[in-house]
C-alpha positions as a Python dict, from the first residue, in 0.01 Angstrom:
ca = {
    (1, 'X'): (0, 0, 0),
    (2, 'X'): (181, 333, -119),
    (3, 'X'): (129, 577, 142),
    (4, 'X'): (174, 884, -154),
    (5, 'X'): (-123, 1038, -225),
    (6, 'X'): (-265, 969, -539),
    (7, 'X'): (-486, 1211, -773),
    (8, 'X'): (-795, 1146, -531),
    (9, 'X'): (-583, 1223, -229),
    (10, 'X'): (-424, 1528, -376),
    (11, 'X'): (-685, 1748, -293),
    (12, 'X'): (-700, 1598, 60),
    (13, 'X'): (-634, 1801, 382),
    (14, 'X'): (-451, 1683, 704),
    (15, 'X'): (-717, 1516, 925),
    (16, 'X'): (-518, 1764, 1238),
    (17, 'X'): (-419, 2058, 1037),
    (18, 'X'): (-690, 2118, 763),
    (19, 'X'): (-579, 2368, 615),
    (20, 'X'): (-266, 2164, 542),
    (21, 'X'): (-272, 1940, 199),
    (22, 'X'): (-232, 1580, 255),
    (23, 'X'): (101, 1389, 184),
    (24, 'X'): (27, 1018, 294),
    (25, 'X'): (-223, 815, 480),
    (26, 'X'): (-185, 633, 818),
    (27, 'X'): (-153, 275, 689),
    (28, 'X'): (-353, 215, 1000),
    (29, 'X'): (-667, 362, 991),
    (30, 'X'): (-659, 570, 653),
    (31, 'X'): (-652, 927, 786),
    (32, 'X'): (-478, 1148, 608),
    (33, 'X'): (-143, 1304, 725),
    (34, 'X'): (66, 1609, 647),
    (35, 'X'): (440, 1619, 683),
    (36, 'X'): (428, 1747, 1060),
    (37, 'X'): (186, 1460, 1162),
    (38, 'X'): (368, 1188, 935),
    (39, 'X'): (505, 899, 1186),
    (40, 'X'): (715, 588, 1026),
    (41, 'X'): (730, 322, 1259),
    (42, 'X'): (855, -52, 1133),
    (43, 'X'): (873, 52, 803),
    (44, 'X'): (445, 173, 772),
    (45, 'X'): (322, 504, 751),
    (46, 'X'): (155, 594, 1018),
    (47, 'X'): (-74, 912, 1271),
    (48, 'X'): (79, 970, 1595),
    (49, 'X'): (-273, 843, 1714),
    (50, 'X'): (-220, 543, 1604),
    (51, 'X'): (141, 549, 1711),
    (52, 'X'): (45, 624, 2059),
    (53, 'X'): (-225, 373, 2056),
    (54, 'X'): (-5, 106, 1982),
    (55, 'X'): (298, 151, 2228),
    (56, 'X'): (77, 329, 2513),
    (57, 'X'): (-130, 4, 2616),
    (58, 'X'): (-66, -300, 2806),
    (59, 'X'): (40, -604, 2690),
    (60, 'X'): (-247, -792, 2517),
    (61, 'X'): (-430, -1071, 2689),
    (62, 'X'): (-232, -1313, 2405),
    (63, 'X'): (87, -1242, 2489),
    (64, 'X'): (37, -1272, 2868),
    (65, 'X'): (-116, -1607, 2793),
    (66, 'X'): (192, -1725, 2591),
    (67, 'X'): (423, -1613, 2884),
    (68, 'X'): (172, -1763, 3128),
    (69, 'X'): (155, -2161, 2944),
    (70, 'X'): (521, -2138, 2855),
    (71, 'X'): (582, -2108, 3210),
    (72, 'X'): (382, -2428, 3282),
    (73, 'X'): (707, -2581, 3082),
    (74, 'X'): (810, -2779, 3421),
    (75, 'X'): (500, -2988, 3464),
    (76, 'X'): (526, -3127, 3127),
    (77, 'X'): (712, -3019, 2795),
    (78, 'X'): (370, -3003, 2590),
    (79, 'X'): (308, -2618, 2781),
    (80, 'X'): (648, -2518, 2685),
    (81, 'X'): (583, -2624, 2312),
    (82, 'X'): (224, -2483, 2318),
    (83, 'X'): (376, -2108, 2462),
    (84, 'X'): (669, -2115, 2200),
    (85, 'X'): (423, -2140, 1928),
    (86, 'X'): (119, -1820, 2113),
    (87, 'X'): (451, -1640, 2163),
    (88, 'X'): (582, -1639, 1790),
    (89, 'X'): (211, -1603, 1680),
    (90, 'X'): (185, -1292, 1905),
    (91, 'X'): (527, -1161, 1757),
    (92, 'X'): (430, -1175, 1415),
    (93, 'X'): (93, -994, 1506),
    (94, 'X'): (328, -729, 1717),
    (95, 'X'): (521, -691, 1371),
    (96, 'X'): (212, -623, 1206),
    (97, 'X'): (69, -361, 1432),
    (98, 'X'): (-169, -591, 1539),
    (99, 'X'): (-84, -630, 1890),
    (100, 'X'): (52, -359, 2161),
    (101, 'X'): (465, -352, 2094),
    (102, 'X'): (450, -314, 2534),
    (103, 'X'): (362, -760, 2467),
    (104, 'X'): (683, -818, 2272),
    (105, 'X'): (911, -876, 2606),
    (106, 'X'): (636, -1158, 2703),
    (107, 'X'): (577, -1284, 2423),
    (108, 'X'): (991, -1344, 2339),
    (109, 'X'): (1008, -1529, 2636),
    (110, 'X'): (763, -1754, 2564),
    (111, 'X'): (884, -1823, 2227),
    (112, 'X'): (1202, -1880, 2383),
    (113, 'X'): (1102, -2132, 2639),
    (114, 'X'): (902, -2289, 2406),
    (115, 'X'): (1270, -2350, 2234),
    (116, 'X'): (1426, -2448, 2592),
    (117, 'X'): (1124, -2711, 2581),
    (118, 'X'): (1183, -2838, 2200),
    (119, 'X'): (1561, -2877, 2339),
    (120, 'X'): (1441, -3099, 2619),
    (121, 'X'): (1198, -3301, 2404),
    (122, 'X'): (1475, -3377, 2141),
    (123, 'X'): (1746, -3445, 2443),
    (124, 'X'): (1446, -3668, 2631),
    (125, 'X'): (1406, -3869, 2265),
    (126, 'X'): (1827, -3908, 2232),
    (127, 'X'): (1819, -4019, 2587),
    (128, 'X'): (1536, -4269, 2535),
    (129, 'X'): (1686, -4425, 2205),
    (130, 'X'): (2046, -4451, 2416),
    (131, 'X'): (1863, -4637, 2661),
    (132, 'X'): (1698, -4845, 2455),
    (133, 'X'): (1975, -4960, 2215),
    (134, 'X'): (2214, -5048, 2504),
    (135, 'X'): (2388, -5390, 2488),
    (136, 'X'): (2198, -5583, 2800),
    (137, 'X'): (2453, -5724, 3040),
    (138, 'X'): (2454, -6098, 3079),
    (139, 'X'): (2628, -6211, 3420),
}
């Protein structure tokens, strides 16, 4: 999505300063911006609104969840595995300005439990297999 006005935006005003012409459009929610009220954050376009919006709340409900299962992790691996995965799911909707940026810290350590608990599984499977295949001694 370009965020240059086009011919139907050319004769658009600032949504704060209307008396301003318009130069992009918050790739958020589609007001238009002048070159005071432009914000670029990751790479979009965006209003300071919807800047503020995003990094002034809490942590969403997601990423406290991942952080919260991952942490289960010690009563069985499957937790650990289950938080990795909400925690890389609520990273990738942080990246897309989905989810408050405040959840990112939460949601990275779930993701990287979730790794600590793919570690274990693989290291539990080696350590099964070793057992398994070991000569049996006859006395």
């Amino acid at each position: 999505m370009s965020t240059e006005p086009t011919d139907s935006t050319a004769i658009r005003k600032c949504a704060v300063h209307a008396l301003v012409d318009a130069r992009s459009v918050c790739a958020r929610c589609g007001a238009f911006m002048c070159e005071v009220c432009e914000r670029i954050s990751d790479g979009a376009t965006t209003c300071a609104s919807c800047l503020n919006r995003n990094e002034n709340q809490p942590p969403s409900r997601e990423a406290m969840t991942a952080l919260i299962v991952a942490l289960l992790m010690p009563f069985g691996l499957v937790p650990g595995l289950i938080g990795g995965m909400l925690g890389r799911h609520e990273l990738s909707r942080i990246k897309r300005g989905e989810s408050p940026k405040s959840g990112e810290g939460y949601a990275r350590l779930a993701l990287w439990l979730g790794v600590v608990a793919v570690v274990g599984l693989l290291a539990l499977i080696a350590w099964t297999i070793d057992e398994y295949y070991k000569p049996v001694k006859h006395y």
